[in-house]
C-alpha positions as a Markdown table, in Angstrom:
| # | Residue | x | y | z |
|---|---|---|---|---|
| 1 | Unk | -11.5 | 133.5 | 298.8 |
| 2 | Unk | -12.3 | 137.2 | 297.5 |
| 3 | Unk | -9.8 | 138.9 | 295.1 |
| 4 | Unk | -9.7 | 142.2 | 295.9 |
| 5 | Unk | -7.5 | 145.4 | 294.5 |
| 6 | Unk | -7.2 | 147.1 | 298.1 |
| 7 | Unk | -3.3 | 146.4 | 297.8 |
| 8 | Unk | -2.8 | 146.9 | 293.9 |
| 9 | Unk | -0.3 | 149.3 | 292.7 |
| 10 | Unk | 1.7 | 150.7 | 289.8 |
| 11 | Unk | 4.6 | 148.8 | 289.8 |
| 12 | Unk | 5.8 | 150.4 | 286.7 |
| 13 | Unk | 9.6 | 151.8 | 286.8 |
| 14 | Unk | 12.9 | 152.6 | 285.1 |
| 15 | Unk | 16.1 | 151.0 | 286.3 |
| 16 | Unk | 20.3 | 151.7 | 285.4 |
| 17 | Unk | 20.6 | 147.8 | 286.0 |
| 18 | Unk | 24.4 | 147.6 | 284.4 |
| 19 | Unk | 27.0 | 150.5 | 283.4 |
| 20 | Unk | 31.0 | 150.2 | 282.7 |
| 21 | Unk | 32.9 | 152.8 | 282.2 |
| 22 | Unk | 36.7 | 152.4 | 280.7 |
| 23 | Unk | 40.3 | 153.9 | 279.7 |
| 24 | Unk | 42.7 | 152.3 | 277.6 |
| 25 | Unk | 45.8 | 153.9 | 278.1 |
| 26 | Unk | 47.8 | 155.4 | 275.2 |
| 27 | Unk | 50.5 | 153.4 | 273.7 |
| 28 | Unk | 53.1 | 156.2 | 274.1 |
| 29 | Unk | 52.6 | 156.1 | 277.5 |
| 30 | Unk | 52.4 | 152.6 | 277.9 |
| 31 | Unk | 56.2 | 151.7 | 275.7 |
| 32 | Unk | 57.6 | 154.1 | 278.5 |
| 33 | Unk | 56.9 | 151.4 | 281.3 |
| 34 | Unk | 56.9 | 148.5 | 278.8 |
| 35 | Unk | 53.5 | 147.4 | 279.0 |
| 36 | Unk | 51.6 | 146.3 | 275.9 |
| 37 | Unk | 47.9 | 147.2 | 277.5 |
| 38 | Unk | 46.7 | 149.0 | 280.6 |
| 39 | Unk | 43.1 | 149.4 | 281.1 |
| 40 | Unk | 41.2 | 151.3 | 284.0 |
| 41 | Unk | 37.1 | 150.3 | 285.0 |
| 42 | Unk | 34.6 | 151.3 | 286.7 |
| 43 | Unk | 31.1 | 148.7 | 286.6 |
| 44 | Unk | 27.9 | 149.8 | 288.3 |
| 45 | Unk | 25.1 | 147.3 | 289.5 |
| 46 | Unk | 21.5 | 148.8 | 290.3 |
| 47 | Unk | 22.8 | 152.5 | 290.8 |
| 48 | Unk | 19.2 | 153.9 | 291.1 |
| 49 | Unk | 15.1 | 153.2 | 290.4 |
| 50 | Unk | 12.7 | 155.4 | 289.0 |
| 51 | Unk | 9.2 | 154.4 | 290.4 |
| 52 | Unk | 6.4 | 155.5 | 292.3 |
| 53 | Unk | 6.1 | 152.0 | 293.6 |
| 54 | Unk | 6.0 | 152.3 | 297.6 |
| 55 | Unk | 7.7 | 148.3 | 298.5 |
| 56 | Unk | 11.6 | 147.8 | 298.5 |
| 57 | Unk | 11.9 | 147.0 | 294.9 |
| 58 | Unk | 9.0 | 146.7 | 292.0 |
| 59 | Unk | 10.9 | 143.8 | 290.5 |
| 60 | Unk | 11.3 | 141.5 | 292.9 |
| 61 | Unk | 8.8 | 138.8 | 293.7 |
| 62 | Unk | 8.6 | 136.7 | 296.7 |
| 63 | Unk | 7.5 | 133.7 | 295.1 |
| 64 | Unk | 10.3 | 133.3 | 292.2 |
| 65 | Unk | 9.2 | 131.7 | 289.3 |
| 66 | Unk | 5.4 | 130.6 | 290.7 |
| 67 | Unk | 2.8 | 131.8 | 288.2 |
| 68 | Unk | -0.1 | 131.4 | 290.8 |
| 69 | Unk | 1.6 | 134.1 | 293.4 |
| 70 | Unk | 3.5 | 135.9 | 290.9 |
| 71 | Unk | 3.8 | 140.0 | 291.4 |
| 72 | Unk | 3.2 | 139.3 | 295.5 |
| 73 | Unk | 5.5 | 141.3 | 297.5 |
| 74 | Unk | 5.7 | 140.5 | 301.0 |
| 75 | Unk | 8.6 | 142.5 | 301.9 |
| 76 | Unk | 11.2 | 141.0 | 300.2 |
| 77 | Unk | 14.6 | 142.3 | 300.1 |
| 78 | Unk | 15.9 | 144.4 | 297.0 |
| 79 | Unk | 18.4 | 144.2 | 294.7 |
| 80 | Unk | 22.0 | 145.1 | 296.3 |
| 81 | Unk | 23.6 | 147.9 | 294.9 |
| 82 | Unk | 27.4 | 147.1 | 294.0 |
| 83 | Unk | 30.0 | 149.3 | 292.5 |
| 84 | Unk | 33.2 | 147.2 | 290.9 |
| 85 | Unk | 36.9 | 149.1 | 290.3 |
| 86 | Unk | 39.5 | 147.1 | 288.2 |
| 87 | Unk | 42.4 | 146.9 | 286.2 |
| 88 | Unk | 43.7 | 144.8 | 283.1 |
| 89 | Unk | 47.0 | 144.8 | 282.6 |
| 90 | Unk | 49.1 | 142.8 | 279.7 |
| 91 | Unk | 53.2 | 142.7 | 279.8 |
């Protein structure tokens, strides 16, 4: 076996992995319909990559947690992309 650097790249990039977004509700507005808390949220889960890196994803790694195959990308799939709406609401 012969290492060779044919298939090497960059796999250097910049990820938004986690962002939340919230609004508490003013109290004025919230004695009106006699609630003591109401909270709007948005959460975002891998909303974009920055990379030059031409696989699916330059984090993932086929192999897991195996330091001898570590960094090999055989097509695996990326990351999914998610996008969570919610609502806390105390009486």
């Amino acid at each position: 076996n012969h290492n060779s650097s044919c298939f090497v790249e960059d796999g250097s990039y910049l990820r938004l992995k986690t962002v939340t977004l919230s609004y508490n509700f003013p109290k004025k507005w919230l004695n009106k319909i006699h609630l003591s808390r109401l909270q709007t949220y948005v959460t975002g889960q891998n909303l974009f990559t920055l990379t030059k890196y031409k696989g699916y994803d330059p984090e993932v790694n086929a192999f897991g947690g195996d330091s001898v195959a570590q960094g090999v990308d055989y097509g695996t799939y990326p990351q999914s992309r998610a996008v969570i709406f919610g609502l806390n609401v105390e009486f």
